[in-house]
Structures are given as C-alpha cells and as structure tokens.
C-alpha positions in Angstrom: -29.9 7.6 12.7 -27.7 8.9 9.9 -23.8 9.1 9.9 -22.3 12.3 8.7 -18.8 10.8 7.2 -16.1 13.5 6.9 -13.7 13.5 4.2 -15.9 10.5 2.8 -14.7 10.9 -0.5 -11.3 10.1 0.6 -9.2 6.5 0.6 -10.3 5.3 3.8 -13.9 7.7 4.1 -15.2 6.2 0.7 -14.5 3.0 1.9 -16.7 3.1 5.2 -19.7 5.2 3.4 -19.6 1.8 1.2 -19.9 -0.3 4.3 -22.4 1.9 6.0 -24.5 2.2 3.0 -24.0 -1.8 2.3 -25.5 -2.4 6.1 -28.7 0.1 5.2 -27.8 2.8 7.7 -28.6 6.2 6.3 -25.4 8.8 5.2 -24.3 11.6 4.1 -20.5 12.7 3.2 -18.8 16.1 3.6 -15.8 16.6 1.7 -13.9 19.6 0.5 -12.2 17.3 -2.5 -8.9 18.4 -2.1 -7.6 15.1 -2.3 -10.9 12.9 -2.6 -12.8 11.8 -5.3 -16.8 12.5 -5.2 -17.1 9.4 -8.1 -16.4 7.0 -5.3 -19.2 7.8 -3.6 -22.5 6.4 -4.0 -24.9 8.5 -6.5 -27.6 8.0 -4.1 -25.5 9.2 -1.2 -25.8 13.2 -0.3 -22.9 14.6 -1.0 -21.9 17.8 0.9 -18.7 19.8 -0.5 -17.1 21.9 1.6 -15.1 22.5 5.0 -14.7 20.7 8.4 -14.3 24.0 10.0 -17.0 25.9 8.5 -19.6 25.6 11.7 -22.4 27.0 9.8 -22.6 24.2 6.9 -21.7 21.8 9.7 -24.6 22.7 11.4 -26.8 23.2 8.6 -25.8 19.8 7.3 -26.4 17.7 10.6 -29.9 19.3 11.1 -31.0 19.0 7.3 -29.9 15.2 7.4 -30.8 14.2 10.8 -27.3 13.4 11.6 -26.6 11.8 15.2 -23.4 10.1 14.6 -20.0 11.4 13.0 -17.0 9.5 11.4 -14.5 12.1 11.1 -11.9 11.3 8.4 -11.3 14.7 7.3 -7.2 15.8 7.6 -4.2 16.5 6.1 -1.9 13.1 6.5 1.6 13.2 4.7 4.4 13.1 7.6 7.0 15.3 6.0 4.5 17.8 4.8 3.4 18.8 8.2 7.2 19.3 8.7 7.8 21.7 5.8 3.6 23.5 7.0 3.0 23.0 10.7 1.0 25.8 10.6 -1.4 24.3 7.7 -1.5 20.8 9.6 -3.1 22.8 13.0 -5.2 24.3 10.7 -6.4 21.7 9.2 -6.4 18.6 11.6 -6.7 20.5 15.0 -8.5 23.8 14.7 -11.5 22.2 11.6 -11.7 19.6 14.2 -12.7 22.0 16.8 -14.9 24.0 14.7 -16.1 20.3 13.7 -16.7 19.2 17.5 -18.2 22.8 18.5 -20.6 22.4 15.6 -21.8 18.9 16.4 -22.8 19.5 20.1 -24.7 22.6 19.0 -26.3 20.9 16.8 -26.8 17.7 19.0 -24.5 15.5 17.9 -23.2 13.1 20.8 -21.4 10.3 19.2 -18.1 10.8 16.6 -15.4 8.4 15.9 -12.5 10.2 15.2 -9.5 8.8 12.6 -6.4 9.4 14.8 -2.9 7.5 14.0 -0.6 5.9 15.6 1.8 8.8 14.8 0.4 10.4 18.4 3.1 7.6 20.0 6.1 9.1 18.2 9.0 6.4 17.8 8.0 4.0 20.6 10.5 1.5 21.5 8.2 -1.0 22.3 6.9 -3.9 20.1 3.6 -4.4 20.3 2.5 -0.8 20.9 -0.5 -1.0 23.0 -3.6 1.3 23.4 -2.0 2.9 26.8 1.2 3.4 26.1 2.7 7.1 26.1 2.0 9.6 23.5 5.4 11.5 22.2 4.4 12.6 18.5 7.1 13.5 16.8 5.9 15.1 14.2 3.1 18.2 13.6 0.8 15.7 12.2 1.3 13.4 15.0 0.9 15.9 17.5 -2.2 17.8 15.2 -4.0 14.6 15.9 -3.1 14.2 19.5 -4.8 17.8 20.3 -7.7 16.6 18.5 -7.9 13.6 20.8 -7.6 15.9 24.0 -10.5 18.2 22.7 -12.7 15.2 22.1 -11.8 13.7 25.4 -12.7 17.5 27.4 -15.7 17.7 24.9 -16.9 14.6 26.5 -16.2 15.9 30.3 -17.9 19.0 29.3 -20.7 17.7 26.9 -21.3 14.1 27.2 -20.0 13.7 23.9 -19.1 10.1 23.3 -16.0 9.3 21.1 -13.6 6.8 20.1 -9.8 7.8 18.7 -9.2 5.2 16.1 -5.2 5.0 16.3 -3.5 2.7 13.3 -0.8 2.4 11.5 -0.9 2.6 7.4 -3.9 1.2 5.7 -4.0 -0.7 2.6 -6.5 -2.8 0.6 -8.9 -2.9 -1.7 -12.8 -2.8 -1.9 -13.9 -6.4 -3.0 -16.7 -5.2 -5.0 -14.3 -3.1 -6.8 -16.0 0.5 -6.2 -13.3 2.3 -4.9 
C-alpha cells in the first residue's frame, strides 16, 4: 500500500510524509512547489513535481507507485487572498480536486483523506463547533473546500470511494526531530 501525499512538500504535507515514512508505510509526494519546499522531504522519498489537476501525471503517478491511498494537502489557503482571486481559489482547491478525484478512481484509488478547514462553518456562533453543525463559508476559500467535500461525498455514492474531510482550525508546531 503506498500513500500518494499531495502538496507533501508543504507545512502540514511534509510533516505527515515524515510520519508515514517514520511508521514504514511506503510514499510518494506530489507537489507543484509553489509554496513548499522539496528539502523537507525525505531523499529516499519519490518526489513528483507538478499539478493536482493534471489527470494524466496523476494517473501515471498512482499506477507507477502502486498508490491505493491519498492524503490530499494540495490548496491554496490564505483567507483574504481568495477574496481579492476567487476565481484562482476554484481553480485551485475545487476544480485540481476534481481532476484529482476523477484521476484516482480511474486509476483505482478508493481511499483519500482530504485536508478541509473549518472555514466551511463560516462565523459559527457556537462554542464548541462540532462535526454536524451547519456549513455557511464565508469566504471563497471556505466555500472552495466545502465543494470539494460535496464531490468527495457524490464520488463515494457513485464510486465507492472512501474519504474523510479533515476540518481544523490553524495548525502550529514543530517536528521533534527537527526535519521540517
């Protein structure tokens, strides 16, 4: 089983190809670098450079690797950016997710976990905000992640693809063994 991790070379995606790779399971990282780093990746870890929403490498990546799982990191993430480009954030977070989800079924992919945010609950007014509550994104990156979730969810009716939406707030921390 090996775990294709998107936008591994990222904050959050380096630090779970570190974890993966620290419990022996076999990965590979696709990245395009435009805001990750491929020195935080492992040397011994394939490293794929390029595009979410380019099917074809997709594709040619999950059948070249044996890929059966997929952690899907890959987006845009600053709040007031996808306010000044909506456009790019749909591009980006909704539509290389679709070419991302399209690509994996062909290809025979049937599990992914999918980095959401809690953004897809907009400005809820209450404290604890719980898994069920309703989801009123307020902004385009919000709302880019929330189409995502719905596309995973009717990929799953459709193709008995398997997913989780990972939904948190900010993340911050460190790697203890100091390699990102």
């Amino acid at each position: 089983m090996t775990v294709l991790v998107t936008g591994g070379a990222g904050y959050i995606g380096s630090h779970m190809v570190h974890e993966l790779v620290d419990a022996g399971e076999p990965v590979v990282v696709l990245d395009n670098l435009s805001t990750g780093f491929r020195f935080l990746i492992p040397a011994a870890v394939p490293f794929v450079t390029g595009s979410t929403g380019d099917r074809e490498l997709v594709i040619k990546t999950v059948r070249q690797y044996g890929v059966t799982a997929i952690i899907h990191f890959a987006a845009s993430i600053v709040v007031p950016d996808s306010v000044r480009d909506p456009l790019g954030y749909y591009r980006n977070n909704t539509m290389n997710t679709c070419a991302l989800i399209d690509a994996a079924i062909e290809a025979g992919v049937r599990q992914v976990i999918f980095s959401s945010t809690a953004a897809v609950y907009g400005n809820a007014d209450d404290a604890p905000i719980r898994e069920n509550m309703v989801t009123v994104p307020i902004s385009p990156y919000g709302t880019s992640k929330l189409m995502s979730e719905i596309m995973l969810h009717d990929a799953g009716a459709a193709h008995g693809l398997r997913f989780v939406a990972l939904r948190y707030f900010n993340v911050a921390g460190a790697d203890p063994k100091l390699r990102t």
